[in-house]
N, C-alpha and C positions, 0 to 999 in steps of 0.2 A: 830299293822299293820303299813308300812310303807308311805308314800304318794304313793308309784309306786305302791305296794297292791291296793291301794283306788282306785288309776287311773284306774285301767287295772279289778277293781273287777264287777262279773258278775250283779249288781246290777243296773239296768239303770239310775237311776236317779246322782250317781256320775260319771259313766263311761262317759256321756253325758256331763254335766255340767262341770263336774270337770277332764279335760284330759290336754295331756300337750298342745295342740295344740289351745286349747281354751283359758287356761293359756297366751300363748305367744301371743293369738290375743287381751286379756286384757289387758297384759303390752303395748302392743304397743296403747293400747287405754289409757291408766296410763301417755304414756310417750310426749304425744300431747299438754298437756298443762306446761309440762316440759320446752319444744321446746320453746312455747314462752314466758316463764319465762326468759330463758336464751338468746332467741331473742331480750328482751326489753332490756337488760344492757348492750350491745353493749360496751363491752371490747374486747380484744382480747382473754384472757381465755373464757369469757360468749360465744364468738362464735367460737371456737373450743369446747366448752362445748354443744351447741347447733347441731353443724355438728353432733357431734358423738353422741347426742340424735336424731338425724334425723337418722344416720347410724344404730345405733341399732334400732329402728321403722322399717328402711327397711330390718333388717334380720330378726326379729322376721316374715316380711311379707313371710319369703322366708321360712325360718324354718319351720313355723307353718304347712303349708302344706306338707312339707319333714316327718314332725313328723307325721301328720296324716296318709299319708299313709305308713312307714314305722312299726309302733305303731298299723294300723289298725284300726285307733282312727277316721276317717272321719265319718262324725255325720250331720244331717240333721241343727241342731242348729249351727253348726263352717261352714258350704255351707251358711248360713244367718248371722253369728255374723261379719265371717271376709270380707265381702264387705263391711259391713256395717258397721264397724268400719277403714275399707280404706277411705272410704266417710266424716267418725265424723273427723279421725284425718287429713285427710286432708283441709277439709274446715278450721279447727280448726287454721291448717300448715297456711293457706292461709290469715286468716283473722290476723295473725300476722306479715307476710310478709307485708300487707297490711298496717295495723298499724306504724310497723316499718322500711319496708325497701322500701315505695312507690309502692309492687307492684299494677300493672293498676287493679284499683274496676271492670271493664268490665270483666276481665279474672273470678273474682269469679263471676258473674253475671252468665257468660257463663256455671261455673262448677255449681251451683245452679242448672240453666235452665234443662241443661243436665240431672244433677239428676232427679228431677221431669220429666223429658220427660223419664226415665228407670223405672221410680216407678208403670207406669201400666203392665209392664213388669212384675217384682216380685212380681204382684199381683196376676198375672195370671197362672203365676208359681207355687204361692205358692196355689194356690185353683186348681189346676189340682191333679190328685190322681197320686201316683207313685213316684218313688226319687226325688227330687230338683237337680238341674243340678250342677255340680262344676262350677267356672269361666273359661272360656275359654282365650284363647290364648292372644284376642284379649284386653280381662278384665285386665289380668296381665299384659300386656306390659302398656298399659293405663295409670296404678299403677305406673308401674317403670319410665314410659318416666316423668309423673307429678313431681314426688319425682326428678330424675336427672333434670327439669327445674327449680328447686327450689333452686339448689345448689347456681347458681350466686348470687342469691339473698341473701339467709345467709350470706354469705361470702363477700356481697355487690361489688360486683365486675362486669365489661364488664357492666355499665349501661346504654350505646348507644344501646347496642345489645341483652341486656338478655331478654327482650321482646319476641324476636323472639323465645328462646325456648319454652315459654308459647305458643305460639300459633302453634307451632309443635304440642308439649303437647295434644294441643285443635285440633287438626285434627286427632290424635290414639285416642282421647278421642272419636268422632267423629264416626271413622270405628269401635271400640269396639263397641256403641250402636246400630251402626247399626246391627253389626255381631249376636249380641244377640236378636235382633227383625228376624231376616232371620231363624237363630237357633228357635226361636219360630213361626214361621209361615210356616215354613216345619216341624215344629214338628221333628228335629235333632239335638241331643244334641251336642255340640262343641267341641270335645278330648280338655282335663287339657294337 
């Protein structure tokens, strides 16, 4: 049998575990500490080598969902794996930045904070009976504005000003938690 066989076979415990969309929400969880491997050696190869482990991270983000629902492959476990490996590889993004390129410890304080203020959130979520919701709109942009605030910073570049995208970043980070508490308190899920 092939791997596509395994993927797509009627038996739950691979179909679940083992799809491609779960796959690509692992590598991008594989490629976080990549990021600040290549973050620390601050060459010029090491940070186009890093950009483009950041670029692949954020297609795998974009993919993984494209694949699920075109595969049919969306799965209660890949609705919990990949936020929650947006969260690991990010703080992970973060605390190298941090490390390496001075970003402000306050900005992860705030992405911590955040976190833990969403985490009764998915808890409630996850002990109500009936599907788990996809991320909504407000989740993904969130994702992507974080990952594009990050760019100056790799690339060490605009250090009077790149601040300010961090705290863009931190105000969609902001309107998504709230969006997701509103979605939960009228009990309406958020169109993906």
């Amino acid at each position: 049998p092939t791997l596509l066989s395994w993927v797509r076979s009627p038996s739950p415990a691979p179909a679940i575990m083992l799809n491609i969309p779960n796959l690509l929400t692992l590598l991008r969880l594989a490629l976080a500490p990549v990021f600040v491997y290549f973050l620390s050696l601050d060459t010029p190869w090491a940070i186009a080598a890093c950009f483009s482990t950041g670029a692949a991270m954020g297609v795998t983000d974009i993919v993984d969902g494209y694949f699920g629902r075109k595969l049919n492959q969306i799965t209660d476990l890949g609705k919990i794996l990949d936020p929650a490996v947006d969260k690991i590889a990010a703080v992970t993004m973060l605390g190298g930045l941090y490390w390496f390129r001075a970003l402000p410890l306050a900005f992860i304080i705030f992405k911590v904070v955040k976190e833990l203020l969403f985490l009764p959130r998915g808890i409630i979520v996850l002990r109500r009976p009936g599907k788990i919701p996809s991320a909504n709109r407000w989740g993904k942009a969130s994702c992507t504005v974080l990952f594009a605030a990050m760019i100056p910073y790799v690339i060490n570049v605009l250090p009077e000003t790149r601040v300010y995208f961090l705290w863009v970043a931190a105000a969609v980070e902001i309107a998504a938690l709230a969006s997701y508490y509103v979605d939960l308190l009228t009990n309406t899920p958020h169109p993906a």
